[in-house]
C-alpha positions in Angstrom: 97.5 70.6 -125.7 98.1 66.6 -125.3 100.6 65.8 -123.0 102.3 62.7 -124.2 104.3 60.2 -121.6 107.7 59.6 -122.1 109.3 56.3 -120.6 110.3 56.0 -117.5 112.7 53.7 -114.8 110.4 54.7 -111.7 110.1 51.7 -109.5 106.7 51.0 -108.9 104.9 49.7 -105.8 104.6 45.9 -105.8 100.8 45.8 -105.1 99.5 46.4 -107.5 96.1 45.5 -108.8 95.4 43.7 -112.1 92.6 43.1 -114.3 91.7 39.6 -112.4 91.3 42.3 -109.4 88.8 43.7 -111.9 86.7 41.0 -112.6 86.3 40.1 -109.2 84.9 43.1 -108.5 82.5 43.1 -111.2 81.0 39.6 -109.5 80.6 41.1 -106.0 79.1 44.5 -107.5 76.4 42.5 -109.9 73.0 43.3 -108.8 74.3 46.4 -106.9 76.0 49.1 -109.0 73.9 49.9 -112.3 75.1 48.7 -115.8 75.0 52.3 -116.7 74.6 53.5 -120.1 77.2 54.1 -123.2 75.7 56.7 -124.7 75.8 58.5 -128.2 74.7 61.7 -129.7 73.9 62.2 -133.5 74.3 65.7 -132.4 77.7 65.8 -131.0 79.3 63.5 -133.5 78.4 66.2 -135.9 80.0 68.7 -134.4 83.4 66.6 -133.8 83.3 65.0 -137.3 83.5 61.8 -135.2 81.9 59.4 -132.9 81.9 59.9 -128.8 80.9 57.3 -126.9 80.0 58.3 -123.3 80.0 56.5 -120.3 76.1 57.9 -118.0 78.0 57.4 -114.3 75.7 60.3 -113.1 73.1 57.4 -113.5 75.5 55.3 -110.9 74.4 54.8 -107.6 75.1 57.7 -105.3 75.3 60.0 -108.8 79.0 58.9 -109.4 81.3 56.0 -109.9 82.6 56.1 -106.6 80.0 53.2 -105.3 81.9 50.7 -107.5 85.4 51.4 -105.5 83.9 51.5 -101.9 81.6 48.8 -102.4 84.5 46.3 -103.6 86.8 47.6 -100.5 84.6 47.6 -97.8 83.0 44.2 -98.9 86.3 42.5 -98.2 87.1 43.4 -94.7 87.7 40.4 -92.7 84.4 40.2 -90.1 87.6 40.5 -87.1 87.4 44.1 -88.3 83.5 44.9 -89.1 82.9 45.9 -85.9 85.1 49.6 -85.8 83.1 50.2 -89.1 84.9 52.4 -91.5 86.0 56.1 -92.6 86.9 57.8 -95.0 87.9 61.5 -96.5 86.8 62.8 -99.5 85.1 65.9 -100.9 81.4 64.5 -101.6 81.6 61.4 -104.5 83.6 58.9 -102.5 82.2 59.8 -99.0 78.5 59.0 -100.7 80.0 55.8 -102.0 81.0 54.8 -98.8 78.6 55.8 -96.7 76.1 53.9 -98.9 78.4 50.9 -99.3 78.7 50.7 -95.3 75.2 51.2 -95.1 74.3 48.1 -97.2 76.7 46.0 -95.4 75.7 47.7 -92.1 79.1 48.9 -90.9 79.2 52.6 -89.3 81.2 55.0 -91.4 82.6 58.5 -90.2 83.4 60.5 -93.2 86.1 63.4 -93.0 84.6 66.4 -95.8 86.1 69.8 -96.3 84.0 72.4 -94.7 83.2 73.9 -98.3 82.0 70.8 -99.7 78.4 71.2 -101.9 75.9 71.0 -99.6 73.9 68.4 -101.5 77.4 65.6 -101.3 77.3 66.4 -97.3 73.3 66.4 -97.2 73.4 62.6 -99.3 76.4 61.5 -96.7 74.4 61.5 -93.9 71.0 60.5 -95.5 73.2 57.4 -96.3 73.5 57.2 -92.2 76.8 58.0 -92.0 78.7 60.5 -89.1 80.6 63.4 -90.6 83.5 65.3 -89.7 84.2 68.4 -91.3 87.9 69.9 -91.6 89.3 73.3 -92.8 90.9 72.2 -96.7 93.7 74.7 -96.4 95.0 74.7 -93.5 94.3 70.6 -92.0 95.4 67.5 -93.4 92.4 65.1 -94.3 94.4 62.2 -93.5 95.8 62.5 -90.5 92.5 63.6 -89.0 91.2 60.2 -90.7 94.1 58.1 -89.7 93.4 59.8 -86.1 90.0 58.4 -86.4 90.5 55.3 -87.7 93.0 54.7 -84.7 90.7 55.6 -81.9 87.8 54.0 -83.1 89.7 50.7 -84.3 87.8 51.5 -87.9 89.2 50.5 -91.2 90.5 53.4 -93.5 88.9 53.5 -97.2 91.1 55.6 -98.7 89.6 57.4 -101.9 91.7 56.5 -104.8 95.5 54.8 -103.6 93.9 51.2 -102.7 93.8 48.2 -104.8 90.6 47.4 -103.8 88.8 50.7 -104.4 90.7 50.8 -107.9 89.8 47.2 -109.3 85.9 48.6 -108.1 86.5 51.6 -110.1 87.5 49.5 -113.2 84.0 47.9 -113.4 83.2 50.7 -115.1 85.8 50.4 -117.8 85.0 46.8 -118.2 81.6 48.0 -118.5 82.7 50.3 -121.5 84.6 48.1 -123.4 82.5 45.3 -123.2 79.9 47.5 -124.7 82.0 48.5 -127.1 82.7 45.1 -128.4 78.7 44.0 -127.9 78.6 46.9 -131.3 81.4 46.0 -132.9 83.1 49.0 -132.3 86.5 49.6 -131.3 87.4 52.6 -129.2 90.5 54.5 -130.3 91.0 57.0 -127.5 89.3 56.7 -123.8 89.2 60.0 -121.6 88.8 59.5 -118.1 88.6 62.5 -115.5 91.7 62.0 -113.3 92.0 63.9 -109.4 94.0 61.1 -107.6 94.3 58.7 -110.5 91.9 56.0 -109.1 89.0 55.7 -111.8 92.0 56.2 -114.2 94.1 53.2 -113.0 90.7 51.0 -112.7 89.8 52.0 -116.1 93.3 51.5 -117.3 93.6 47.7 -116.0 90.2 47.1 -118.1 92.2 48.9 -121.1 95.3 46.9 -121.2 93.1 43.8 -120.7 90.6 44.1 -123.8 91.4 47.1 -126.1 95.3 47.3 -125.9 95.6 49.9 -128.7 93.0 52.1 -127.2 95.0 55.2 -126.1 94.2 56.1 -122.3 94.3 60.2 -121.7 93.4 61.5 -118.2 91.7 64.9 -118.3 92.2 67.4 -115.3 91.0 70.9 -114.5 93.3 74.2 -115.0 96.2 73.9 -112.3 95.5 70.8 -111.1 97.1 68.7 -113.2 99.3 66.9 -111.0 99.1 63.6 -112.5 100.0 65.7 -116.0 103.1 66.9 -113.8 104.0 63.3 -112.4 103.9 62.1 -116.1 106.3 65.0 -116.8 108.8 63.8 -113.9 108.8 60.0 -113.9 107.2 60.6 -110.4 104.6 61.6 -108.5 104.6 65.2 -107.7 101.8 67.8 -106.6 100.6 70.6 -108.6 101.5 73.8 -108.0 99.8 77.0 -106.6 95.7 77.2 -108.1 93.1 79.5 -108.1 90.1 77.6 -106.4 88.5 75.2 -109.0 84.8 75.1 -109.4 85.7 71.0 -109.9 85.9 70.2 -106.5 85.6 66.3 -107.1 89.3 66.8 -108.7 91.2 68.8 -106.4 93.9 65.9 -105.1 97.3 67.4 -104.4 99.0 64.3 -105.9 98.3 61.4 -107.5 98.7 58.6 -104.7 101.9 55.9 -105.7 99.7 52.9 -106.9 97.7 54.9 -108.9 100.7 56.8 -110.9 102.2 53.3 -111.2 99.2 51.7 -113.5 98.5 54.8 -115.1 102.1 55.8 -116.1 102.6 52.1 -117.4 99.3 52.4 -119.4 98.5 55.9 -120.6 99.1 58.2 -123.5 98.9 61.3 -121.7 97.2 63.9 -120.3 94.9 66.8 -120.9 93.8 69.8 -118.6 90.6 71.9 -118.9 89.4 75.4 -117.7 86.6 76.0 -115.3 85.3 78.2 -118.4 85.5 75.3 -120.5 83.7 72.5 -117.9 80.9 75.0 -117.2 80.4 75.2 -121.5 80.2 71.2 -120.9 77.9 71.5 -118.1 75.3 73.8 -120.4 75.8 71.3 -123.5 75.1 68.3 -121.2 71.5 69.5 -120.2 70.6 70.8 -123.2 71.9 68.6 -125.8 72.4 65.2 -123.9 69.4 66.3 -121.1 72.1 65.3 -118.6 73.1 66.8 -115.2 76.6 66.3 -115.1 78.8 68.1 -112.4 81.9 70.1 -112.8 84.2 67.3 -112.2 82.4 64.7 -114.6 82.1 67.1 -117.3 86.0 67.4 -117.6 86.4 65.1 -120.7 83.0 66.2 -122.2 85.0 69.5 -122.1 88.0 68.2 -123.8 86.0 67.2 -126.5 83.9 70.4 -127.2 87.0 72.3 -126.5 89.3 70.9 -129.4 91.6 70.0 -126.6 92.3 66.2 -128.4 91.4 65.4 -132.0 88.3 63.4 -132.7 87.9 63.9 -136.2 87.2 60.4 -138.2 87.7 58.8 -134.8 85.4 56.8 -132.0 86.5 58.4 -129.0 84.7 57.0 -125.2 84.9 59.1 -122.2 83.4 59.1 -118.9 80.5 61.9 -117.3 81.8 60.2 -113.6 79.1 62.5 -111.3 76.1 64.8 -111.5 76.0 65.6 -108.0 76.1 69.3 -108.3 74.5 71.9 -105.8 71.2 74.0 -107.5 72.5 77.1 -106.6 76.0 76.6 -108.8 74.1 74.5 -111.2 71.4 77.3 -112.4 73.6 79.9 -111.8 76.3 77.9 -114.3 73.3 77.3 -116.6 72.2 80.9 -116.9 75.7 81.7 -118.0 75.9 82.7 -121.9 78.3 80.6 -124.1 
């Protein structure tokens, strides 16, 4: 069911990025992050009765959007601070991104991953040369063992979604989308974008607000991790509750970080949750309809959409497919599953 926003007083943080923020990025990320595809299925439109525009990040460098954020940060530390190099904590996506951003400006990066991150987002971190940490999900905090590091090795923290920088980088991609949009004459009326700390959300957002106004923004989470959902609910940020594990492991943030709630509050319509059931179902149409590998946590709008969870009837809808970087263990055993 769609979770409209309801107005609220909340005071917002004062930095805030803005769309400028955006277009900046896109200049320093020309050359480097791919232009990836919008995409559209005859097939799919079919079976929605309308038209879905989709955004190929699994195409992205590193397999996700999460270059476009860490590339924009890390390029703007002051050279007084190159020398500590970087870290960062992050499940798989963002530690790629910023291992391969650091890599191309050649600053060291540690990266803090949760000992049960897929084997293929640790295996790409440190063939992207950088050092990583690993820490127990439940029972450490990811940030203070990366604030620890930072400290003692003077490095600069990239954090993974609550940082202008990394947001404005995130919003290339909804530039991207919209410009693309407008280069067919088409106008989008809804934009889905997977939401775990609100990040690619906000970035999207900024482009939103900018060029398509009356576009309506929804974020889409998985099952019980729908804290950005909740903090739409409250007027604040707030966690999510108890969850069984989520096979979406890219979208697993506690709480959506203050910047982040701030643009997306101001801008969205609402939000949307999906089950694991329902992302795997995405998964399996992905390959064999759009012969796409799309992970658990990018197929989260795709399974909106094939799930009836928003209406697209007579409608052009966009959404993102953020990541395909998915272990071949989960992904055959998910693809062997029977709808």
């Amino acid at each position: 069911m769609t979770q409209m926003i309801q107005p609220s007083d909340t005071s917002a943080p004062a930095d805030l990025p803005t769309f400028e923020d955006v277009k900046a990025a896109a200049t320093r990320l020309r050359g480097l992050a791919v232009r990836t595809p919008l995409i559209e299925s005859p097939a799919l439109n079919a079976a929605v009765g309308g038209r879905v525009l989709m955004k190929a990040e699994t195409l992205q460098r590193t397999g996700s959007f999460k270059f476009r954020g860490a590339f924009n940060r890390i390029s703007q530390i002051p050279d007084r601070d190159k020398a500590g190099g970087v870290v960062a904590y992050s499940s798989g996506n963002h530690a790629q991104g910023v291992a391969a951003a650091a890599a191309l400006l050649g600053l060291p990066a540690v990266i803090v991953m949760p000992a049960d991150a897929p084997a293929i987002k640790v295996e790409n971190t440190r063939g992207y040369g950088a050092e990583v940490v690993f820490y127990d999900r439940y029972k450490e905090s990811r940030e203070e063992i990366g604030l620890a590091i930072a400290a003692d090795r003077k490095a600069t923290l990239v954090k993974p979604y609550d940082d202008p920088g990394v947001i404005a980088g995130q919003g290339t991609c909804g530039l991207e989308i919209f410009e693309e949009a407008t280069a067919r004459e088409t106008k989008l009326d809804r934009l889905l974008v997977c939401c775990g700390g609100g990040g690619f959300t906000a970035g999207c957002a900024l482009a939103l607000e900018a060029l398509s106004p009356s576009t309506q923004l929804f974020v889409v989470e998985p099952q019980g991790y729908d804290d950005t959902r909740l903090s739409f609910e409250a007027g604040h940020p707030v966690p999510h509750g108890d969850a069984a594990p989520s096979i979406c492991d890219a979208l697993l943030s506690p709480t959506p970080g203050d910047i982040t709630f701030a643009v997306n509050q101001r801008i969205a319509s609402g939000g949307l949750t999906v089950t694991d059931t329902e992302v795997k179902a995405a998964m399996r149409y992905a390959f064999r309809t759009l012969k796409l590998v799309v992970e658990p946590g990018g197929a989260v709008c795709l399974a909106a959409v094939l799930a009836g969870k928003i209406d697209v009837a007579d409608r052009v809808l966009g959404l993102t497919l953020s990541g395909g970087n998915v272990d071949a263990e989960l992904y055959c055993a998910i693809l062997s599953e029977d709808d």
